[in-house]
C-alpha positions as CSV (number, residue, x, y, z in Angstrom):
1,X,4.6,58.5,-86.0
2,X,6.3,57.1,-89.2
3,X,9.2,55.9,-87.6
4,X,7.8,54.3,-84.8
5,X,7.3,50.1,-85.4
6,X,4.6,48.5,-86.1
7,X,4.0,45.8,-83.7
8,X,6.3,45.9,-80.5
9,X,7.7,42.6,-79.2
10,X,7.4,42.9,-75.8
11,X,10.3,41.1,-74.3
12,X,12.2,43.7,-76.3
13,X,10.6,46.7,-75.4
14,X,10.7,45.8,-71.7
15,X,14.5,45.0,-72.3
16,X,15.0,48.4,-74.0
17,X,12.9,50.5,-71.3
18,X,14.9,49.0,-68.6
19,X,17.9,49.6,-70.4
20,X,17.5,52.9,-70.7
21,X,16.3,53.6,-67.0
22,X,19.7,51.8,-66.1
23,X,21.5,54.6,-68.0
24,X,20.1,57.6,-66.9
25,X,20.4,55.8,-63.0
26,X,23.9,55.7,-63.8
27,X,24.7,58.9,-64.7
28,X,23.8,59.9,-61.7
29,X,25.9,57.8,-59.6
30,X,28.6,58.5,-62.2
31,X,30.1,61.6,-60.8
32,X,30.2,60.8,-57.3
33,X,33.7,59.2,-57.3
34,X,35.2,63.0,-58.4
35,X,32.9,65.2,-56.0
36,X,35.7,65.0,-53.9
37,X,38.1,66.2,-56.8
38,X,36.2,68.6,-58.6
39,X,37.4,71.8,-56.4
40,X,40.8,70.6,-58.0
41,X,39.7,69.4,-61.5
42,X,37.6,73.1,-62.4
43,X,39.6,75.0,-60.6
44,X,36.8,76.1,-58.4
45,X,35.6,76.5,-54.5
46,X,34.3,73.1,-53.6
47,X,30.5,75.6,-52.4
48,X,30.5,76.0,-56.0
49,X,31.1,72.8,-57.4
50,X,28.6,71.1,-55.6
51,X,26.4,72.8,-58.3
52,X,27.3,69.5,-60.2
53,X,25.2,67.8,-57.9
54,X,22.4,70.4,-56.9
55,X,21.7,71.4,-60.7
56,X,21.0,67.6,-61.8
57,X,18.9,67.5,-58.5
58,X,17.0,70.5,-59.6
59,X,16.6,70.2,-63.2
60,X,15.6,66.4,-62.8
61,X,12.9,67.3,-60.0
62,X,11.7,70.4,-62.5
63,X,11.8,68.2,-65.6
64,X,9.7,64.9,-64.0
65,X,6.5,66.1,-63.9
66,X,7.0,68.3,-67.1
67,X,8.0,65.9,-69.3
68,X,5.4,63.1,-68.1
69,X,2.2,65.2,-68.5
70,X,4.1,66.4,-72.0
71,X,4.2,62.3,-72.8
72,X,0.5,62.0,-72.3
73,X,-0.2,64.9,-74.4
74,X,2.3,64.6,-77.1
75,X,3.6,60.9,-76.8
76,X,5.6,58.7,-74.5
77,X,7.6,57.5,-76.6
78,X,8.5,60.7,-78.4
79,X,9.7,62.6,-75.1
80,X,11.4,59.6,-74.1
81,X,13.5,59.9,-76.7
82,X,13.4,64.0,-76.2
83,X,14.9,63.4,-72.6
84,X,17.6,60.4,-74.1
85,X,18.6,63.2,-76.3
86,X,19.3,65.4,-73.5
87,X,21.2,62.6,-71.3
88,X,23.4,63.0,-74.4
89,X,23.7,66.3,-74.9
90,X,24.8,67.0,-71.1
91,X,27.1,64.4,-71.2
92,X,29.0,65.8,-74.1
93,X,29.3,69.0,-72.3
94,X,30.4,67.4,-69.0
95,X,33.0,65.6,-71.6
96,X,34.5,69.0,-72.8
97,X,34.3,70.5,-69.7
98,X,37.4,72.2,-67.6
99,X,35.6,74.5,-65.9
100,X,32.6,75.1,-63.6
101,X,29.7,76.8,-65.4
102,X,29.7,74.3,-68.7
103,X,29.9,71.1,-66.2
104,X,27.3,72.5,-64.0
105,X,24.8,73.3,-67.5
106,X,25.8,69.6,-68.8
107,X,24.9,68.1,-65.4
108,X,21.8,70.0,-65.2
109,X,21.0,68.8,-68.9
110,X,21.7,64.8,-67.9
111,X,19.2,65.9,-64.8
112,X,16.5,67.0,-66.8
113,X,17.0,63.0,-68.4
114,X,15.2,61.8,-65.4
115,X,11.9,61.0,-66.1
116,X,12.4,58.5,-69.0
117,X,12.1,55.8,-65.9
118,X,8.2,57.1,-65.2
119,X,7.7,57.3,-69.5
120,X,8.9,53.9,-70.0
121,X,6.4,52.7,-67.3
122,X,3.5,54.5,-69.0
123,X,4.8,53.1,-72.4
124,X,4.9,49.4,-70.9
125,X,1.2,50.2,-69.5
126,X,-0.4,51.3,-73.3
127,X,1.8,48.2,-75.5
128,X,2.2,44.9,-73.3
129,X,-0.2,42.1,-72.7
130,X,-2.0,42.8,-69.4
131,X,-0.5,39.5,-68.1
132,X,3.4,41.2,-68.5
133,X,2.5,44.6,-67.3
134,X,3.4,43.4,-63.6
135,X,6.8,42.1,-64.0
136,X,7.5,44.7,-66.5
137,X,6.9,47.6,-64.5
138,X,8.4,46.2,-61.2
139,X,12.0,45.7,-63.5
140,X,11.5,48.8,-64.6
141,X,11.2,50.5,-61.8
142,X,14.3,48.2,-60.5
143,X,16.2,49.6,-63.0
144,X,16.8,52.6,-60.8
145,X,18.3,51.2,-58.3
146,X,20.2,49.0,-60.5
147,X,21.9,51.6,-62.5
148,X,22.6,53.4,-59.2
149,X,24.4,50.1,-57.7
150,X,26.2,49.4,-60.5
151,X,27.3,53.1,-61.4
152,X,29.4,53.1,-58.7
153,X,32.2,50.5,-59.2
154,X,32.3,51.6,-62.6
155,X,32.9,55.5,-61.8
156,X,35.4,54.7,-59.3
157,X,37.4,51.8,-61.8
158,X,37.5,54.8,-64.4
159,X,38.1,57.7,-61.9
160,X,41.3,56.0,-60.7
161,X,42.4,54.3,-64.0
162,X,41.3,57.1,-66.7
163,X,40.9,60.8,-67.0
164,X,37.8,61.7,-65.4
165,X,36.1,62.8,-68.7
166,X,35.7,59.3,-69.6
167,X,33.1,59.1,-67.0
168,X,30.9,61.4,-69.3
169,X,32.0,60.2,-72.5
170,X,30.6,56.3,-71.0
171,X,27.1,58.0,-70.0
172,X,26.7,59.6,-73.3
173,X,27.9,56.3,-75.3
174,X,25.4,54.8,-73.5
175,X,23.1,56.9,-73.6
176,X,23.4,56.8,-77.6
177,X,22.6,53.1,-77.7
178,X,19.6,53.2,-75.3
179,X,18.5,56.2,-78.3
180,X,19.6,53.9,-81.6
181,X,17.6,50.9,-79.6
182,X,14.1,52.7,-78.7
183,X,14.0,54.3,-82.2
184,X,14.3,50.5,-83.4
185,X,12.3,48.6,-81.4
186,X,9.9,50.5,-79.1
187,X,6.4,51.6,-80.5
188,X,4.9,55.1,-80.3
189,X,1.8,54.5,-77.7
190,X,-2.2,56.2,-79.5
191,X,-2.7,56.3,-75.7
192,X,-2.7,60.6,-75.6
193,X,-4.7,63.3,-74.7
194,X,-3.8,66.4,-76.9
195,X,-4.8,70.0,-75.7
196,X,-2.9,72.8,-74.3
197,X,0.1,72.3,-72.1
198,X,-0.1,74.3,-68.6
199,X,2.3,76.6,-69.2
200,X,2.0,78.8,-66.0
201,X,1.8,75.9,-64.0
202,X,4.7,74.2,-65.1
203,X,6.7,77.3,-64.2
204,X,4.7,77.5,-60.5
205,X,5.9,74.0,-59.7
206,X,9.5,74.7,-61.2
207,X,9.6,77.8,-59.0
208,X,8.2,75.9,-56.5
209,X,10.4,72.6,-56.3
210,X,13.3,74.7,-57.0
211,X,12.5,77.0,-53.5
212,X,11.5,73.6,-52.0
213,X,14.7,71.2,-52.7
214,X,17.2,74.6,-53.5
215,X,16.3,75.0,-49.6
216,X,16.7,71.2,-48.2
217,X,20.0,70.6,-50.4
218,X,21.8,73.5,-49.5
219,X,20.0,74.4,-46.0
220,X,23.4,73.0,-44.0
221,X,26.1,75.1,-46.1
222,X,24.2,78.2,-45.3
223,X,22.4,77.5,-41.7
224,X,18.9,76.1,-41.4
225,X,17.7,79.3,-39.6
226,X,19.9,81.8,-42.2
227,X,17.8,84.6,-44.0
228,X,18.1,82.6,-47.5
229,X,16.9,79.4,-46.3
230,X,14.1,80.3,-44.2
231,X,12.7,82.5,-47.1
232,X,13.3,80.0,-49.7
233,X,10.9,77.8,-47.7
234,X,8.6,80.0,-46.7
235,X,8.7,81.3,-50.7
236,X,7.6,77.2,-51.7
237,X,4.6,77.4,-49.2
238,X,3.6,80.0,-50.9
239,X,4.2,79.7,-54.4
240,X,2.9,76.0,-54.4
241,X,-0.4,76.9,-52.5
242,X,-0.8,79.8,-55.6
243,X,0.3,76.7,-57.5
244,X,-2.5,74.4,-56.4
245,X,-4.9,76.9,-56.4
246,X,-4.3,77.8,-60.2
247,X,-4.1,73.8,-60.7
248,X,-7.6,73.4,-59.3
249,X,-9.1,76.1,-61.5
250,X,-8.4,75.5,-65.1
251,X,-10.0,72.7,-67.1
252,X,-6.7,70.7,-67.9
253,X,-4.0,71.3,-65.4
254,X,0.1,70.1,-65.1
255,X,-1.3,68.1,-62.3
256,X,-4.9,67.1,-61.6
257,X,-4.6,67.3,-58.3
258,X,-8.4,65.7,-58.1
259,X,-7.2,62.5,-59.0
260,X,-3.6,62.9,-56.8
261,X,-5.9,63.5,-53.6
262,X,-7.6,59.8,-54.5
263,X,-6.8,57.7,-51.4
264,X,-5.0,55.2,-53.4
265,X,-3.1,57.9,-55.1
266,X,-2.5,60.3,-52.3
267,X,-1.3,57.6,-49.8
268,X,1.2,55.6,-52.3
269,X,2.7,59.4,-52.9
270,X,3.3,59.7,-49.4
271,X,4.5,55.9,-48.4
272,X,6.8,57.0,-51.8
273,X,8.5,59.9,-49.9
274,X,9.1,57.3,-47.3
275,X,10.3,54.4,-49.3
276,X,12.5,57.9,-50.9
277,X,14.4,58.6,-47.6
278,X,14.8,55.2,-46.5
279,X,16.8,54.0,-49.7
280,X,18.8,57.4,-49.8
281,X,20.4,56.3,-46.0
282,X,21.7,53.6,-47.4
283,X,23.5,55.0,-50.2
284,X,24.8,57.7,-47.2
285,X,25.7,55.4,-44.5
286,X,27.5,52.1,-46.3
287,X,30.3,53.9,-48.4
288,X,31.2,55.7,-45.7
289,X,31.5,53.0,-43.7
290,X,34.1,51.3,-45.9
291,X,36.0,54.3,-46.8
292,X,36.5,55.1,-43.1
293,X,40.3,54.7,-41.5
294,X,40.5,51.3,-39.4
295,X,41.9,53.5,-36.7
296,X,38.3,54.7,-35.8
297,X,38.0,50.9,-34.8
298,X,34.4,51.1,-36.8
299,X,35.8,52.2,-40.2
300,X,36.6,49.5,-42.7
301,X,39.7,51.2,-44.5
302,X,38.6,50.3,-48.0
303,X,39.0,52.2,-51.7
304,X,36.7,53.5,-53.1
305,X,36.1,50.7,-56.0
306,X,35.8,47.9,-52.6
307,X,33.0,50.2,-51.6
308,X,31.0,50.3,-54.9
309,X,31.8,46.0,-55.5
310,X,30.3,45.6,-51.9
311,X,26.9,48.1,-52.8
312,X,26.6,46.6,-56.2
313,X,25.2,43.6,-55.2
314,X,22.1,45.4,-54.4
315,X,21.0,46.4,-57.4
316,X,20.7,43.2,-59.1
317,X,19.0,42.0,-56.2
318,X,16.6,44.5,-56.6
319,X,16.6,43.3,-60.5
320,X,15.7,39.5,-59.0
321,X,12.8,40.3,-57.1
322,X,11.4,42.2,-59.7
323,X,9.6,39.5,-60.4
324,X,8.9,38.6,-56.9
325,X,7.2,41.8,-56.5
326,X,5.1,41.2,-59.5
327,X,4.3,37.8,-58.4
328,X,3.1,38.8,-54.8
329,X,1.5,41.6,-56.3
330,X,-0.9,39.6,-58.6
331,X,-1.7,37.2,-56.0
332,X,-2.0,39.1,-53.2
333,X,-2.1,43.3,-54.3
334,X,0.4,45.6,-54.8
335,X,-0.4,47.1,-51.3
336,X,0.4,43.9,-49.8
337,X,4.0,43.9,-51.6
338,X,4.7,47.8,-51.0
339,X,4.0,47.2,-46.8
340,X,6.0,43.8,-47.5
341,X,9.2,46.1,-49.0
342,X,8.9,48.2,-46.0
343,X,9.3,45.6,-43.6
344,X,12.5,44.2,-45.4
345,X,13.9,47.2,-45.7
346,X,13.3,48.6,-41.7
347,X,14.6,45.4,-40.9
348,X,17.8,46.0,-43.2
349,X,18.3,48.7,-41.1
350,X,18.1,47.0,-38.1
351,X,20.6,44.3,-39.0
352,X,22.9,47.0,-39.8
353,X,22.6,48.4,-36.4
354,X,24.1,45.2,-34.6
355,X,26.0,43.6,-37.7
356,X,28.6,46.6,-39.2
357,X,32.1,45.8,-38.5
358,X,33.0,43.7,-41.4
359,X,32.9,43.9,-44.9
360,X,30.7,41.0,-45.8
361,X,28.0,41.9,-42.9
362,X,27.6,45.7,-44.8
363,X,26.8,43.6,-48.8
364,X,24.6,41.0,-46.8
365,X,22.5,44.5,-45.4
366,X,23.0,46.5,-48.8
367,X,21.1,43.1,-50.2
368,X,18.6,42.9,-47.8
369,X,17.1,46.9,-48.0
370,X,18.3,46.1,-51.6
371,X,15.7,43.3,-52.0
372,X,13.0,45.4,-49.6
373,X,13.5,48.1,-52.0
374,X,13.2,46.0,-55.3
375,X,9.5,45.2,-53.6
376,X,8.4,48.9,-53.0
377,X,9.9,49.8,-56.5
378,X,7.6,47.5,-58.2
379,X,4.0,47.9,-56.2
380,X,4.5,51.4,-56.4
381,X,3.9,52.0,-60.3
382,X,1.3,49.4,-59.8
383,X,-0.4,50.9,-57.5
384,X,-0.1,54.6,-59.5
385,X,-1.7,52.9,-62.6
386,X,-4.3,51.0,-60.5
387,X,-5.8,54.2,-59.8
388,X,-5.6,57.2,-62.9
389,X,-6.9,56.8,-66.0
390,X,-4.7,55.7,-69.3
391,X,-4.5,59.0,-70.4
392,X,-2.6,60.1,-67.6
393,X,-0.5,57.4,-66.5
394,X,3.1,59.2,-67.6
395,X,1.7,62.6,-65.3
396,X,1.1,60.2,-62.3
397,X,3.8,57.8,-62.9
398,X,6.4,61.2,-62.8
399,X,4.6,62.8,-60.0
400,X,5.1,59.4,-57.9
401,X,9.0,59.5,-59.1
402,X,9.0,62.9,-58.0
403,X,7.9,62.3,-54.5
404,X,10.9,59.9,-54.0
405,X,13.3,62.3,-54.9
406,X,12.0,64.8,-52.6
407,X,12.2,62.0,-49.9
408,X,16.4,61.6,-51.1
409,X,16.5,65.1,-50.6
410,X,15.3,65.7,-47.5
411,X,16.8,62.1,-46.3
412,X,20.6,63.8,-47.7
413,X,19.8,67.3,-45.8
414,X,19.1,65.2,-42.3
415,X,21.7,62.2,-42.3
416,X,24.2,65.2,-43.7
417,X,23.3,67.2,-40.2
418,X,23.7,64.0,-37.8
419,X,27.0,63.2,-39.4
420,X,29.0,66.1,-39.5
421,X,27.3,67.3,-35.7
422,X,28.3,63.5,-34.0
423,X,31.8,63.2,-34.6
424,X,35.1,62.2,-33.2
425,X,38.5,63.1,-33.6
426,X,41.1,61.3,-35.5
427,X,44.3,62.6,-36.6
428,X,42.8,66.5,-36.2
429,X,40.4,65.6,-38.5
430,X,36.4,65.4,-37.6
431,X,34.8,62.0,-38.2
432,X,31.3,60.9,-38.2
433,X,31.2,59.1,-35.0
434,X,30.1,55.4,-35.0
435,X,26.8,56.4,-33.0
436,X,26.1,59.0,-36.3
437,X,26.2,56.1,-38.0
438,X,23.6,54.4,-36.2
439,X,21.5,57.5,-35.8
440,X,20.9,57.4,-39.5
441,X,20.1,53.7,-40.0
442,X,17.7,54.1,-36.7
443,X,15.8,56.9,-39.4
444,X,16.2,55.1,-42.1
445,X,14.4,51.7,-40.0
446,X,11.9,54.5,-39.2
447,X,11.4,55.9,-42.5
448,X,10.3,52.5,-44.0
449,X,8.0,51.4,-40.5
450,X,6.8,54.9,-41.4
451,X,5.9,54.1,-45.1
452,X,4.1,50.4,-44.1
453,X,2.0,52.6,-41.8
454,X,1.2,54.8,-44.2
455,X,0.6,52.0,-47.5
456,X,-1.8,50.3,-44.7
457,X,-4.3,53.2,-45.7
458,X,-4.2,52.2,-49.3
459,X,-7.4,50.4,-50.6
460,X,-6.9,46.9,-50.8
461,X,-6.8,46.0,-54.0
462,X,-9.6,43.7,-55.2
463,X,-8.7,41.4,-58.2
464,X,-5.8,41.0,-60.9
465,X,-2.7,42.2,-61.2
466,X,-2.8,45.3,-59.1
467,X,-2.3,47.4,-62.5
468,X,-5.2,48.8,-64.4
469,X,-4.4,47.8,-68.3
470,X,-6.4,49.3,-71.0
471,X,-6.5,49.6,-74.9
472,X,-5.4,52.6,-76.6
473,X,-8.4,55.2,-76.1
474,X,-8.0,58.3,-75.1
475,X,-9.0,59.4,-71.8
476,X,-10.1,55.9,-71.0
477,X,-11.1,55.2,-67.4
478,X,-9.6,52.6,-66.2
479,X,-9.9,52.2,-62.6
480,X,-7.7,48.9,-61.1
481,X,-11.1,47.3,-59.3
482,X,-12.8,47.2,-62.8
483,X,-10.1,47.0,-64.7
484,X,-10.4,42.9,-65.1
């Protein structure tokens, strides 16, 4: 690709990758100080309007898996900048917006931006130095939770300062420097496999994952045992069994659901959906917690901006142990640092249980699950790449990022249930009740015990740096036991 540099320099393209994770985790956490508002601002019922929220949900948990097996086939670095594009795009239309459907196309547009953070990964795998892979990766991965953590004091200092469009205006800005900097500085990867895209089974999983999270997301607005929940389910059984039966019988599938069953593969996946939930009950439980009247005698009675400078913390102290991660990971596996993560984080939870009636005891627990996190974040990719060849790293690295969102989603649906059924009274108005509270960081603590059970089943990991690092053939094996 002409325009692609020669030689990368690798502290630069790690800076640009994470760079551009950080905005695409941000414009997701951008809207969330005008949810409230938007019934108000589009002039629409606030069932409808939180299509801002579902559509980027959707599109991003469509677009994931599309887009990575796409970059393996096409080019990383290519549909990186295809999904950067469309980060921009939405953002303009969110920008321009007054009304519901064009904000509700420009958020689904910014969703289907999501999986640049799995394509920067794969890029980092096929162009750095096998000795910065691990510390790359992990601070790329960081970057999610970073962006998310730092979104939110920005949104609400704009929200109450600025007319709300600015909010899309700064995500598309941004977004246009993350493009301007990987068209400079980050090289297009030979690591690809050509052939024919899956058509029909990018549609089953999009049909599928739609049913799936369409289902989870919305399940509490209609009733969990209503006619339209209860078939959407029972329609994603079935359409991803027909799915996965289609996947197993053609010669180069979406998903090669061969090497997702691997043990190594199959079990980080699943510790992922874990790691997924556990994060998103954080993000649930602490604002709230701040924002809540003092006259509950457990809410903290702060704005929304003291919320988001308390939870931003987090994020870079997921960025700092980054290298942690990679550290522990090289010495000692990435299985070793993703059961470690799940331990900090459970016990996060925990603290948060006894120690949650002042402001400094929620940003030292957002710091410790923040920290846990920034451990999980990195082994996780590690562990991904330790086990699929080269030539399918960006499928695999997606289908993992996928897995975490469906454990947000479903870790959203059930903390949204315990809230709004525990609650008390206050001023004729229903409150999540100070046990709800608890409830959901008792699940959360479980969620993360749940994924350290489940990373114990990962192969241990043998020698090096827990990431399998190859040169730029195509379709070379490169296994993460032989890989050194």
């Amino acid at each position: 690709m002409s325009a692609s540099p020669a030689a990368p320099r690798p502290n630069a393209v790690v800076a640009v990758l994470a760079l551009a994770g950080i905005v695409v985790s941000l414009m997701q956490t951008l809207v969330i100080p005008i949810v409230p508002e938007l019934p108000r601002l589009l002039d629409a019922p606030a069932s409808d309007t939180a299509w801002a929220v579902t559509a980027t949900l959707l599109a991003a948990a469509v677009a994931t898996p599309v887009v990575g097996r796409l970059g393996d086939m096409a080019g990383k670095r290519r549909m990186l900048l295809f999904s950067v594009c469309l980060l921009i795009v939405g953002s303009v239309v969110c920008g321009l917006s007054d009304t519901l459907v064009p904000m509700v196309v420009g958020r689904a547009l910014q969703g289907l931006s999501a999986a640049v953070i799995p394509l920067g990964i794969s890029i980092m795998r096929d162009e750095l130095p096998a000795e910065r892979l691990a510390g790359a990766t992990a601070l790329m991965s960081a970057s999610l939770g970073v962006g998310g953590a730092l979104g939110l004091p920005i949104a609400a200092l704009i929200a109450d300062n600025m007319d709300w469009h600015m909010l899309f205006w700064l995500s598309g800005a941004l977004g246009a420097v993350a493009l301007a900097l990987v068209l400079i500085l980050v090289p297009e990867s030979a690591v690809r496999t050509g052939g024919r895209f899956d058509v029909l089974g990018g549609l089953g999983m999009a049909a599928g994952l739609v049913c799936l999270l369409l289902a989870i997301s919305k399940g509490a607005d209609w009733g969990w045992g209503s006619g339209t929940t209860l078939g959407l389910f029972a329609a994603a059984v079935v359409v991803l069994l027909v799915w996965g039966w289609w996947e197993l019988r053609i010669p180069q599938p979406l998903v090669d659901l061969r090497t997702t069953a691997r043990r190594q593969v199959l079990f980080t996946n699943l510790a992922s959906i874990a790691v997924g939930f556990s994060m998103f009950a954080m993000s649930l439980v602490l604002p709230q917690l701040l924002q809540l009247p003092e006259a509950t005698g457990y809410g903290l009675g702060r704005s929304l901006l003291t919320a988001g400078l308390v939870m931003a913390p987090s994020g870079l102290v997921m960025m700092a142990f980054a290298p942690v991660s990679a550290k522990v990971s090289k010495t000692r596996g990435p299985k070793v640092t993703l059961m470690i993560g799940a331990l900090i984080v459970a016990a996060g939870y925990g603290l948060n249980i006894v120690l949650m009636s002042e402001v400094w005891h929620l940003a030292l627990v957002s710091c410790v699950i923040g920290a846990g996190i920034g451990f999980t974040y990195g082994a996780m990719p590690a562990l991904i790449m330790g086990a699929v060849p080269a030539s399918e790293t960006a499928a695999a690295n997606s289908l993992n990022t996928l897995m975490r969102s469906i454990g947000t989603s479903v870790a959203s649906a059930i903390a949204g249930v315990i809230l709004a059924q525990m609650t008390v009274s206050l001023g004729g108005f229903a409150l999540p009740s100070e046990n709800a509270f608890k409830v959901v960081m008792a699940i959360g603590a479980g969620a993360a015990l749940l994924a350290f059970v489940i990373a114990s089943f990962i192969p241990r990991h043998r020698a090096g740096t827990g990431v399998a690092h190859s040169a730029p053939a195509v379709g070379a094996e490169a296994p993460a036991a032989s890989a050194h």
